[in-house]
Backbone as numpy.savetxt, mean C-alpha at the origin, in Angstrom:
# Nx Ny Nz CAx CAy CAz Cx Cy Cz
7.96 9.59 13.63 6.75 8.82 13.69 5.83 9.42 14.73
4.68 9.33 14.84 3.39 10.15 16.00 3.14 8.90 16.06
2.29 9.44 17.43 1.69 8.29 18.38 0.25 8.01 17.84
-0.10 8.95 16.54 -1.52 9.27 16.50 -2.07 7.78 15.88
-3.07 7.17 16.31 -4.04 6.33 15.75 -4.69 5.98 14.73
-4.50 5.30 14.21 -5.90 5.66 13.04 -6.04 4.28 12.95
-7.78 3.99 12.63 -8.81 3.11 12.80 -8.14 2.10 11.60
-8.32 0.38 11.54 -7.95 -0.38 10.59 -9.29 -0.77 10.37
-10.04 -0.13 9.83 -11.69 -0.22 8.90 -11.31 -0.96 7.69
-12.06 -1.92 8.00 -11.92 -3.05 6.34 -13.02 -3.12 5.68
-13.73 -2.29 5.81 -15.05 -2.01 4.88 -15.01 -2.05 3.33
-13.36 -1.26 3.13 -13.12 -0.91 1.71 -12.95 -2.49 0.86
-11.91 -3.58 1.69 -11.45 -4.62 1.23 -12.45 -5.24 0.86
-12.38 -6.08 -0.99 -13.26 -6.60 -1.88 -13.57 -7.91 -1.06
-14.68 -8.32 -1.47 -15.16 -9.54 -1.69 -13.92 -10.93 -2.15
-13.36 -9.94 -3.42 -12.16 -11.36 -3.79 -11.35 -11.36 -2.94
-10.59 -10.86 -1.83 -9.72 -10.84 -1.31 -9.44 -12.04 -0.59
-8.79 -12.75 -0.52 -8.90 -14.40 0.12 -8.30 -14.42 1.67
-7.94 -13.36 2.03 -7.06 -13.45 3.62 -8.37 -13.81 4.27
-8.00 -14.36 5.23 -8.98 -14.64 6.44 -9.57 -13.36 7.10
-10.63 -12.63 7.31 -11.09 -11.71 7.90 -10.49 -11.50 9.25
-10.24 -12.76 10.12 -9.39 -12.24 11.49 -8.24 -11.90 11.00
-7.29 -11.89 9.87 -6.22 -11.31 9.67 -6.25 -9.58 9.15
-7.40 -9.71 8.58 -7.26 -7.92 7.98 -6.94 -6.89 8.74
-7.54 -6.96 9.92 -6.85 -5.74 10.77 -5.04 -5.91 10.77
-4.69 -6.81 10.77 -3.07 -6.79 10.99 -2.55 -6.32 9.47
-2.77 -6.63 8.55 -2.66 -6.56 6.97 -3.20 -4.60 7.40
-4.05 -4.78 7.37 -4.16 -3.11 7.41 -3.37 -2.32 8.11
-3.06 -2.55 9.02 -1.98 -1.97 10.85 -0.80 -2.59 9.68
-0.43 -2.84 9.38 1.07 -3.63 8.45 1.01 -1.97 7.58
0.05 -2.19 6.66 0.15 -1.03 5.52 0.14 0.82 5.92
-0.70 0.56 7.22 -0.71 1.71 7.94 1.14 2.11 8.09
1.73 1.37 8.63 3.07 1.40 9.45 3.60 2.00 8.22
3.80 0.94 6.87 4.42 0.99 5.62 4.28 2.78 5.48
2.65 3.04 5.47 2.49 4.32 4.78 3.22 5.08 5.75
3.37 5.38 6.42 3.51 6.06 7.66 5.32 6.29 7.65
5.48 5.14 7.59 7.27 4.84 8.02 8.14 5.21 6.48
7.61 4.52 4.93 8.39 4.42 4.32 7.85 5.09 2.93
6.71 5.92 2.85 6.35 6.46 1.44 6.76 7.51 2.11
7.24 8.13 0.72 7.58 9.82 0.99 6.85 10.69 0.01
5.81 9.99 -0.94 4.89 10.59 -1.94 4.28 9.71 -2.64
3.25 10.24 -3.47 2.42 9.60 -4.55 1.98 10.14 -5.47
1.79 9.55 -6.85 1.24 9.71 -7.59 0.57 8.96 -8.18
-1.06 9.74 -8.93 -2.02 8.73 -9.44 -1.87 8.69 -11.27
-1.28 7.92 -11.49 -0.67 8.26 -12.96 -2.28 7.98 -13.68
-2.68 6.83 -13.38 -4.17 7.09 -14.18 -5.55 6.12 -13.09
-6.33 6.17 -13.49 -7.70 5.39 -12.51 -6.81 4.08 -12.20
-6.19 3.42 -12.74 -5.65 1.80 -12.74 -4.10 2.02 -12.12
-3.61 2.82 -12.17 -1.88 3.14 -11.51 -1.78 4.41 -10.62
-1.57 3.37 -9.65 -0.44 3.97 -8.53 1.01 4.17 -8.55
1.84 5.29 -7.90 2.89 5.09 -7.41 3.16 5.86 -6.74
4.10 5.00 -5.99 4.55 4.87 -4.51 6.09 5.51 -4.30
6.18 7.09 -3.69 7.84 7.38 -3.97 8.06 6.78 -2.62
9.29 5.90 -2.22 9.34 5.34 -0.82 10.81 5.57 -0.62
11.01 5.92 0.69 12.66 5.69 1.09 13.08 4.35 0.27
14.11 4.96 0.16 15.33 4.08 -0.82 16.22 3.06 0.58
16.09 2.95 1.59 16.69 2.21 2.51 16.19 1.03 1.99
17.60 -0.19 2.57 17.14 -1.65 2.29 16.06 -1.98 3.27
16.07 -1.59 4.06 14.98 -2.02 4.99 13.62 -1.85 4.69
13.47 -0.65 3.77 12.16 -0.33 3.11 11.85 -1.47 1.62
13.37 -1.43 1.55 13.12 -2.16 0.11 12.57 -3.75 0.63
13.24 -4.21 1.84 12.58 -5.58 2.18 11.02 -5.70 2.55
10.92 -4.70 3.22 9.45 -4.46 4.17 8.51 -4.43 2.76
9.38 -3.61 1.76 7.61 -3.85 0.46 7.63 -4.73 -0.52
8.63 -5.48 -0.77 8.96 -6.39 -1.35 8.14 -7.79 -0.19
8.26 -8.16 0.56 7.41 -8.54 1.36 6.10 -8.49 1.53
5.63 -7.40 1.69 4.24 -6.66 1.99 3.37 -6.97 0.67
4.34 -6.58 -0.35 3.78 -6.87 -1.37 3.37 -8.47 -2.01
4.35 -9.06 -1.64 4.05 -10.47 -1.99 3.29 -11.24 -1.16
3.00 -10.87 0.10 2.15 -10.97 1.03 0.61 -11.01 0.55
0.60 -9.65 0.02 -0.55 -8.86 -0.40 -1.26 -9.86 -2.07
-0.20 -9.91 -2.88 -0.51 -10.44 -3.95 -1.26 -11.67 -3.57
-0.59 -12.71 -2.56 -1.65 -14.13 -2.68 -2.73 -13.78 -2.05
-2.90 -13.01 -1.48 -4.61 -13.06 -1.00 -5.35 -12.28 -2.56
-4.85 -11.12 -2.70 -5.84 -10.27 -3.63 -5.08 -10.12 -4.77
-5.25 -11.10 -5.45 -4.70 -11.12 -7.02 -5.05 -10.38 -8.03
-5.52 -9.27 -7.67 -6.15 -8.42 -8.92 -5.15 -7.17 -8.99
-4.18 -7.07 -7.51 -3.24 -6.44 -7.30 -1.77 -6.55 -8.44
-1.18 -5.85 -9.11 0.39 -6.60 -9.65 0.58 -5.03 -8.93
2.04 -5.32 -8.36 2.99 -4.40 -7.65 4.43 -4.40 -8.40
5.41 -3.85 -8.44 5.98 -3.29 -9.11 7.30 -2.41 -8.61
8.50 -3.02 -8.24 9.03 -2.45 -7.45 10.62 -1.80 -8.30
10.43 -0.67 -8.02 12.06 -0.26 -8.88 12.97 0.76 -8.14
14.42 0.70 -8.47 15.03 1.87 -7.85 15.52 2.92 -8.89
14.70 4.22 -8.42 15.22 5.33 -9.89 16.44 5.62 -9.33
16.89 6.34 -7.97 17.89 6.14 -7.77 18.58 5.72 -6.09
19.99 6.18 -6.05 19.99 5.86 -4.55 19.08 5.84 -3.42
18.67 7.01 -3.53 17.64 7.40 -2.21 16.60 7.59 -2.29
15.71 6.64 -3.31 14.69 6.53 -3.52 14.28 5.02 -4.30
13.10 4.46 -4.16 12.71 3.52 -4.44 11.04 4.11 -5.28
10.95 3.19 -6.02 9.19 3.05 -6.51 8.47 2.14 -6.35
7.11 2.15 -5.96 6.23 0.87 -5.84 5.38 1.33 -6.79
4.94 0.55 -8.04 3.91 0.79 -8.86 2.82 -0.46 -8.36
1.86 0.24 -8.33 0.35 -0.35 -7.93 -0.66 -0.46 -9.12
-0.82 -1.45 -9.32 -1.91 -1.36 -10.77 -3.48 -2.42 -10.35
-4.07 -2.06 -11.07 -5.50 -2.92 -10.79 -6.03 -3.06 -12.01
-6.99 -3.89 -12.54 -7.85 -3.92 -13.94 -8.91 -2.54 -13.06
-9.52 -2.70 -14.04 -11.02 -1.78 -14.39 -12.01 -1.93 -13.51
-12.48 -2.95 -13.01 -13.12 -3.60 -12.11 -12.28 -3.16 -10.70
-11.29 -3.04 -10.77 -11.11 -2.49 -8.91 -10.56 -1.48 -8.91
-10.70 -0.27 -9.30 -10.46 0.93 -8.93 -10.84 1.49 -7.87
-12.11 1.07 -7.51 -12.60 1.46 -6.34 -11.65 0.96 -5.55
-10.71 -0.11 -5.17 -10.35 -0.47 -4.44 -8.89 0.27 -4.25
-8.34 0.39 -5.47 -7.09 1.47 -5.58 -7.58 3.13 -5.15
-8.48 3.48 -5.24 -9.11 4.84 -4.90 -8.84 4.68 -3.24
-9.66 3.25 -2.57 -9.38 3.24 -1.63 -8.29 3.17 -0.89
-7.31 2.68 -1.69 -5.67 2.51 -1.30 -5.03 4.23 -0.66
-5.38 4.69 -2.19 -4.49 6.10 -2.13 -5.15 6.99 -0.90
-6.72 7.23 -0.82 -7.13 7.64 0.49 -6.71 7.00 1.96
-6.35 5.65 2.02 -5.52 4.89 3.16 -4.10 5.88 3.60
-3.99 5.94 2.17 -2.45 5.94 2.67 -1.97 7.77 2.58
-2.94 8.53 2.09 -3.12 10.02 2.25 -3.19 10.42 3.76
-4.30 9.82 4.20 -4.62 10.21 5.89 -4.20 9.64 6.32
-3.34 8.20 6.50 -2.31 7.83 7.56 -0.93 8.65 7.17
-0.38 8.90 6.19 0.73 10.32 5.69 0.36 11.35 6.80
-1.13 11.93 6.24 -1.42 13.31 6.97 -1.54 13.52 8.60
-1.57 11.76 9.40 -1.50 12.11 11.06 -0.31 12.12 11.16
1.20 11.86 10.39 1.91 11.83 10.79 2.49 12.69 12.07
């Protein structure tokens, strides 16, 4: 893990999103950690799907199983998607309608440059 920083800018987060605005920085600093600590890759299967290759540890498996259901009651436009292909690896599929791509665009750039200070 690095000590390096990076800014929790909520500029990207929609309008629908229902969390309380004093909570987003922590929700963001939460997903920062996630990206940081427990994805080990990605892929953009199409404009509407994400996925998430993540350590296969239970601890990862609780932290996004969590995160995720966390995530779902505020911004319901989110469905997440969690599977194990095998031992030492886990998947998070990320999907959005049509209408929030921008917001999944914004996801995968989140979680690219908090990867890249590692």
């Amino acid at each position: 893990m690095s000590d390096h920083h990076i800014a929790t800018d909520d500029a990207w987060v929609p309008e629908t999103c229902t969390l309380p605005t004093a909570e987003r920085p922590l929700r963001l600093a939460e997903f920062d950690r996630f990206f940081t600590e427990a994805v080990r890759g990605l892929e953009r299967l199409s404009a509407q799907h994400l996925r998430l290759h993540l350590d296969g540890g239970t601890q990862v498996e609780e932290a996004a199983r969590d995160l995720t259901a966390r995530e779902s009651s505020c911004c319901s436009f989110f469905t997440f998607g969690l599977s194990r292909a095998d031992a030492g690896l886990l998947s998070l599929d990320v999907r959005v309608s049509a209408a929030h791509v921008d917001v999944l665009d914004a996801l995968v750039e989140r979680a690219v440059s908090v990867r890249d200070h590692r």
